[in-house]
N, CA, C and O of each residue as an XYZ file, in Angstrom:
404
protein
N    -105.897    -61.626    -62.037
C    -106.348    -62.999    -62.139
C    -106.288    -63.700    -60.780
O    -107.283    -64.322    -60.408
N    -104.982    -63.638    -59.861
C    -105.175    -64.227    -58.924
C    -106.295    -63.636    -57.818
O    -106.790    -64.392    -56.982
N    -106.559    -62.562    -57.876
C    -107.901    -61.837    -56.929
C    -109.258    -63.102    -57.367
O    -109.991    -63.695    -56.576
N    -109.223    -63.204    -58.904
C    -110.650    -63.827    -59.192
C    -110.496    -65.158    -58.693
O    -111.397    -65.497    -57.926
N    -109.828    -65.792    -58.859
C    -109.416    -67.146    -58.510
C    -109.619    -67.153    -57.033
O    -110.410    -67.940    -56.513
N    -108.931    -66.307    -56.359
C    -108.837    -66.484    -54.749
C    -110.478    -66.214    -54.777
O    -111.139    -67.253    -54.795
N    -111.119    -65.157    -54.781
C    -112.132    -64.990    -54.230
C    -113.493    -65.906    -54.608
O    -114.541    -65.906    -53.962
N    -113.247    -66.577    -55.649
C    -114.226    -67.184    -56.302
C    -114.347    -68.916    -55.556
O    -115.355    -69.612    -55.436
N    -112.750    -69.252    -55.106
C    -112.671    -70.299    -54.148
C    -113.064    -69.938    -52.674
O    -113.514    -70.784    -51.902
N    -112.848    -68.526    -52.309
C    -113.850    -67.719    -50.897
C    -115.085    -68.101    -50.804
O    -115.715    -68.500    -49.825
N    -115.411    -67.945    -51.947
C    -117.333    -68.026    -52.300
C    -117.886    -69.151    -52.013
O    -118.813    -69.260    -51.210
N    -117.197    -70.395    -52.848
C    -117.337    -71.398    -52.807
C    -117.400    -72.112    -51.869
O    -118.299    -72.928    -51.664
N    -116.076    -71.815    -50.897
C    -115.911    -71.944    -49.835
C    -116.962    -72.114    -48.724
O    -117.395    -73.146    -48.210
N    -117.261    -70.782    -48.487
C    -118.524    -70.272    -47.593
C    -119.592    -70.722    -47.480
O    -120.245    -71.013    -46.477
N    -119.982    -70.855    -49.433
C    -121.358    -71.596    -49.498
C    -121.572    -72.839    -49.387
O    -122.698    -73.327    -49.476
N    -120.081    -73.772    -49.095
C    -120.149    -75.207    -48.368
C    -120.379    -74.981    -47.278
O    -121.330    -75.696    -46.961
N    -119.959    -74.180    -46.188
C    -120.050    -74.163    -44.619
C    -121.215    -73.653    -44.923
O    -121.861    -74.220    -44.042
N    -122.174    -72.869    -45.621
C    -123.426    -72.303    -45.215
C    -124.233    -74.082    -45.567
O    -125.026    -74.569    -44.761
N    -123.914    -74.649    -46.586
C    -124.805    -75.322    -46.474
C    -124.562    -77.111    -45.469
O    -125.346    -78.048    -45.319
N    -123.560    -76.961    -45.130
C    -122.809    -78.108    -43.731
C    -123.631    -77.308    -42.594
O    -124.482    -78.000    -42.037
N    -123.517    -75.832    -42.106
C    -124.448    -75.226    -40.671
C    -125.851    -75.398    -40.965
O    -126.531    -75.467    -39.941
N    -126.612    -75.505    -42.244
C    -127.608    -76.038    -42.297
C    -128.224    -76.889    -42.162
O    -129.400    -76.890    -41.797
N    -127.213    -78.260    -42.568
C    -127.509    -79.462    -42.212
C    -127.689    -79.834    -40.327
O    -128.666    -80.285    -39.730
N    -125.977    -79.321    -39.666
C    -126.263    -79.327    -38.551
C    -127.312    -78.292    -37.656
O    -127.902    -78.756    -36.680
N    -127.489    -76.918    -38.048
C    -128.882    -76.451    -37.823
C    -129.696    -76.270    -38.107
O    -130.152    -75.222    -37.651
N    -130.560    -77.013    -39.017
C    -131.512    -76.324    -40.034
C    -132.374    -75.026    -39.517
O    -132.718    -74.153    -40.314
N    -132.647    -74.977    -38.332
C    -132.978    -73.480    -37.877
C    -132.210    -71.917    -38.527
O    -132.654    -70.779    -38.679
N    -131.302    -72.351    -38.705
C    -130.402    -71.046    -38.700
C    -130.450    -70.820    -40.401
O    -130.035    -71.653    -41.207
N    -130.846    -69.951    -40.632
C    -130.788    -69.422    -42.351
C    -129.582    -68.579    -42.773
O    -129.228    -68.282    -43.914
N    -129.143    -68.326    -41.832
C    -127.450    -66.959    -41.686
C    -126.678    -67.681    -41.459
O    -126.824    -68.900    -41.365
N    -125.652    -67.028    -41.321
C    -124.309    -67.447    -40.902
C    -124.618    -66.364    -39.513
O    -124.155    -66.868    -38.490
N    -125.135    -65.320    -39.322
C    -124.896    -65.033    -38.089
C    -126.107    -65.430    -36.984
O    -126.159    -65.257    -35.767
N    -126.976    -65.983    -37.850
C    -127.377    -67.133    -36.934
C    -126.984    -68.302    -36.458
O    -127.253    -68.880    -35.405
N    -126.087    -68.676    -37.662
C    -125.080    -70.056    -36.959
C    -124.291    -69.538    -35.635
O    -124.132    -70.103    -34.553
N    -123.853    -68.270    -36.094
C    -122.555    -68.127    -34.878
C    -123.569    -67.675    -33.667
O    -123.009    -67.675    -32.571
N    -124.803    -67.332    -33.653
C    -125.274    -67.373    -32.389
C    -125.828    -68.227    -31.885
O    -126.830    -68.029    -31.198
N    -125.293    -69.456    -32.105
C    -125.267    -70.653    -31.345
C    -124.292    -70.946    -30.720
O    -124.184    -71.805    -29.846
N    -123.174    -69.930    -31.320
C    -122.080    -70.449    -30.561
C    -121.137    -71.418    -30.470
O    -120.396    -71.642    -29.513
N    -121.206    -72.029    -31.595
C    -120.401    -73.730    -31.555
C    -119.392    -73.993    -31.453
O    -118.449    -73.308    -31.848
N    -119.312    -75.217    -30.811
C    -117.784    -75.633    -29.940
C    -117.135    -75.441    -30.947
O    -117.682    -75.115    -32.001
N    -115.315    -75.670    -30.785
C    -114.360    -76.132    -31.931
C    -114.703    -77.396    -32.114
O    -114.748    -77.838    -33.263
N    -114.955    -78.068    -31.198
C    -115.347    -79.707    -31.625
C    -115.849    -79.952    -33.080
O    -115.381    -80.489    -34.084
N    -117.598    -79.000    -32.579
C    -118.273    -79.165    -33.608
C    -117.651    -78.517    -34.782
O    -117.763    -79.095    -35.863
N    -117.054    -77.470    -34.722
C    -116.439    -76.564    -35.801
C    -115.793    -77.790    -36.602
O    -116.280    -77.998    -37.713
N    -114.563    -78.783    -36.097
C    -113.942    -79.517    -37.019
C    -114.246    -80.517    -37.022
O    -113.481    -81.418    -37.364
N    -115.457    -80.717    -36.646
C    -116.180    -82.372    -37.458
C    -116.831    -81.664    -38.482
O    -116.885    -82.258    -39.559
N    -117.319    -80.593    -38.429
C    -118.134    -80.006    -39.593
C    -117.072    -79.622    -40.628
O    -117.531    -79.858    -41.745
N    -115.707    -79.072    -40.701
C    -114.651    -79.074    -41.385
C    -114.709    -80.480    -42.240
O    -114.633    -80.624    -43.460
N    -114.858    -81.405    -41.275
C    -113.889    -82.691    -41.497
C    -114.993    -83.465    -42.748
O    -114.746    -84.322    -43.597
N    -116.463    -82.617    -42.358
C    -117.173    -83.683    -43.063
C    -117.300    -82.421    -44.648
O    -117.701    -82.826    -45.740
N    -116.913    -81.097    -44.424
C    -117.027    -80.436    -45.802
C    -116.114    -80.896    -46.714
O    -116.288    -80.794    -47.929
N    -114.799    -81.578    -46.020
C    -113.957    -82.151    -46.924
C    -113.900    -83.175    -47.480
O    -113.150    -83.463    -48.413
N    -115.071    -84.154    -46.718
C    -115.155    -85.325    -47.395
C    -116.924    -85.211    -48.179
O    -117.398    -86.323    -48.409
N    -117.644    -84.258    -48.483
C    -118.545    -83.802    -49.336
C    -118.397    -82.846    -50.161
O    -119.026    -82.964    -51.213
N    -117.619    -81.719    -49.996
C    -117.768    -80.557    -51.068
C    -116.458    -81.187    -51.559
O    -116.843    -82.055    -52.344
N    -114.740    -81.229    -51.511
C    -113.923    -81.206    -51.973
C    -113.797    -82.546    -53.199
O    -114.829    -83.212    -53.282
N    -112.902    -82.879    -53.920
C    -113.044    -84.298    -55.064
C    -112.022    -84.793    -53.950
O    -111.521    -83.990    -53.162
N    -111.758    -86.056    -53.924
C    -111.389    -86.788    -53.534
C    -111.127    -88.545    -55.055
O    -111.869    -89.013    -55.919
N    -109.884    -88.840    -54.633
C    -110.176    -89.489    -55.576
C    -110.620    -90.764    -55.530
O    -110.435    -91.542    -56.465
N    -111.240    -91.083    -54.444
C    -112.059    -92.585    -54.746
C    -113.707    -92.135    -55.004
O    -114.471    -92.901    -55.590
N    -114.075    -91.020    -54.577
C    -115.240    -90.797    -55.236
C    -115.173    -90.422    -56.639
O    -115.976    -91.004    -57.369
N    -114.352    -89.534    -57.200
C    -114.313    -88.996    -58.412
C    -114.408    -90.504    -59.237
O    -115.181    -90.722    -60.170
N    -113.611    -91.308    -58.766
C    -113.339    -92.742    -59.493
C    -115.219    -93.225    -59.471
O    -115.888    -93.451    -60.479
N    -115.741    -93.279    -57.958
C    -116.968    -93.963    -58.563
C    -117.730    -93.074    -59.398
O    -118.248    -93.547    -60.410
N    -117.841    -92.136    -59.189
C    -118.646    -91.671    -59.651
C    -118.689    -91.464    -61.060
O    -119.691    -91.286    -61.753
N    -117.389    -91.511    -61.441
C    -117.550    -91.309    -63.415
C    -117.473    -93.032    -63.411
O    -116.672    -93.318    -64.301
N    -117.981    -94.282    -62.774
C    -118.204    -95.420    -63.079
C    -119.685    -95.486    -63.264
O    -120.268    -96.387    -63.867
N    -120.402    -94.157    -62.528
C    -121.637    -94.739    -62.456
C    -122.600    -94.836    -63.850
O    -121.888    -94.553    -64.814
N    -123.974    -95.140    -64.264
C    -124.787    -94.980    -65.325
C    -125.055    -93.643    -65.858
O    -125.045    -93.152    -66.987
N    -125.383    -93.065    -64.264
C    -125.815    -92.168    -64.196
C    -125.390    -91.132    -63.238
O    -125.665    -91.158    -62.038
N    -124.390    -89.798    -64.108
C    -123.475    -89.015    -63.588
C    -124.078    -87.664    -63.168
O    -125.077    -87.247    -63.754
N    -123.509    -86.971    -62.179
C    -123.657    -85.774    -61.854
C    -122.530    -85.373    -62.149
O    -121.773    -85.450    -61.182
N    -121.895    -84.831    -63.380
C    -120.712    -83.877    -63.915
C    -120.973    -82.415    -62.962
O    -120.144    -82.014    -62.144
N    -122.074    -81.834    -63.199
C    -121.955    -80.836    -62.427
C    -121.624    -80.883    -60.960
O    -121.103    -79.842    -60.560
N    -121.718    -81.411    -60.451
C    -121.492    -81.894    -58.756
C    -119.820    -82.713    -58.705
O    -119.161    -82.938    -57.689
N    -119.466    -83.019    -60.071
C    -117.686    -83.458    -60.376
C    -117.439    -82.100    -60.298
O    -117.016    -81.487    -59.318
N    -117.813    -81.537    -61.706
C    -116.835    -80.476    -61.665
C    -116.928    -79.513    -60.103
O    -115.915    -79.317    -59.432
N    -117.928    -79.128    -59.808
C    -118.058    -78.330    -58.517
C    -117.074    -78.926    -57.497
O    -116.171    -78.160    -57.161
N    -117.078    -80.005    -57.008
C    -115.703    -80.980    -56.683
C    -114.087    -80.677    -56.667
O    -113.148    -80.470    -55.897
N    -114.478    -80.813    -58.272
C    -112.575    -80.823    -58.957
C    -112.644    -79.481    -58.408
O    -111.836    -79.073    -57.573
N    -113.884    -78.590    -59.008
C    -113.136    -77.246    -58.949
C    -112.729    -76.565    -57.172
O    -111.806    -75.808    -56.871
N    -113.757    -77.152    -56.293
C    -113.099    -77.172    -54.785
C    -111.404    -77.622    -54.878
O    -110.457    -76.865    -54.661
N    -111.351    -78.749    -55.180
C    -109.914    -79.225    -54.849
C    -108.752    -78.143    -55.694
O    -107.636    -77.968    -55.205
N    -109.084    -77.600    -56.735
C    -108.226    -76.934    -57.529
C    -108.147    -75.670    -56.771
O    -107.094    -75.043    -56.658
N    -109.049    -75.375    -56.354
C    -108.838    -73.829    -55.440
C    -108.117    -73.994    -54.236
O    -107.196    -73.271    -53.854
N    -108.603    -75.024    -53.632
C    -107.530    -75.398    -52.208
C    -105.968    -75.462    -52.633
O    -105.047    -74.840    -52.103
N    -105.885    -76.510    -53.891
C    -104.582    -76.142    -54.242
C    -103.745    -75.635    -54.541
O    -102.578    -75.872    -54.226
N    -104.410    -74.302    -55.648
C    -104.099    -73.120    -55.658
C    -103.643    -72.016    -54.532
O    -102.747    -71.175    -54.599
N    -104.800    -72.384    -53.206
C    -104.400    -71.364    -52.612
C    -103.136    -71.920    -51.381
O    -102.780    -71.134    -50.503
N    -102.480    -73.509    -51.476
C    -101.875    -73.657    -50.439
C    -100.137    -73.685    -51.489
O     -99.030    -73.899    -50.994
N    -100.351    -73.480    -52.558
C     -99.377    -73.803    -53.818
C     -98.955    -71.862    -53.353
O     -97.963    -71.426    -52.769
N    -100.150    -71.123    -53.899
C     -99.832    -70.107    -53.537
C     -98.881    -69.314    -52.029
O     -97.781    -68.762    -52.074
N     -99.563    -69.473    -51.105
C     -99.064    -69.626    -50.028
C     -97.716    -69.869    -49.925
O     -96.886    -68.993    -49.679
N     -97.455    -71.104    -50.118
C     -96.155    -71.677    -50.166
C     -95.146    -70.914    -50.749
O     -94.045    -70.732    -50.230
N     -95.664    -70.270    -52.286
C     -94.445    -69.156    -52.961
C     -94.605    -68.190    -52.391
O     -93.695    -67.397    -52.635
N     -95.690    -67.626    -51.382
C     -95.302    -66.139    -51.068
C     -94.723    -66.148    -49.734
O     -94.610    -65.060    -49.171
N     -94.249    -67.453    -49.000
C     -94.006    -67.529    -47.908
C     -92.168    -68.157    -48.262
O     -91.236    -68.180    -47.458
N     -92.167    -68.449    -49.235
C     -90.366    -68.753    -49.689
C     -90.585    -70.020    -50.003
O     -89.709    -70.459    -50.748
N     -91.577    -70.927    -49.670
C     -91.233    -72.241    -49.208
C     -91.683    -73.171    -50.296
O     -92.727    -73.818    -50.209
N     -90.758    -73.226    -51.461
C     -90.484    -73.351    -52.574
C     -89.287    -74.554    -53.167
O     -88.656    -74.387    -52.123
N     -88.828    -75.123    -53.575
C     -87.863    -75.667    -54.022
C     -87.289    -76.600    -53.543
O     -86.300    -77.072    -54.105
């Protein structure tokens, strides 16, 4: 179970940065076309900075967004389910590293 879980938040993962290097390159259709651009760390963690404030839930969006008329549940749950995998995998982490209690 934990293989499916980890890898299924991998996936997820990826296919936010594939579609954040798209935005900033729309040229590039790969990922190893992204990396042959070469991009700074700069750019690397503004593009981090902005997958976390679009792919992950956050809770002042989660809040508007189940206020609105008209909901995208699928784009919540895709959300929640980002944040639940991050948590999983830093919850995880934490017990296999001792750092617990």
């Amino acid at each position: 179970m934990h293989e499916v879980i980890g890898h299924t938040g991998v996936v997820l993962r990826l296919d936010a940065w594939r579609v954040e290097a798209n935005k900033q390159y729309p040229e590039c259709e790969s990922f190893d076309e992204f990396a042959s651009k070469k991009p700074s760390l700069e750019i690397l963690e503004d593009m981090a900075r902005q997958l976390v404030t679009s792919h992950v839930a956050h809770s002042e969006y989660i809040f508007e967004a189940r206020c609105k008329a008209e909901r995208d549940m699928q784009r919540e749950n895709v959300l929640l389910m980002q944040q639940y995998f991050l948590l999983y995998k830093e919850l995880s982490w934490a017990m296999n590293e001792g750092d617990i209690g």
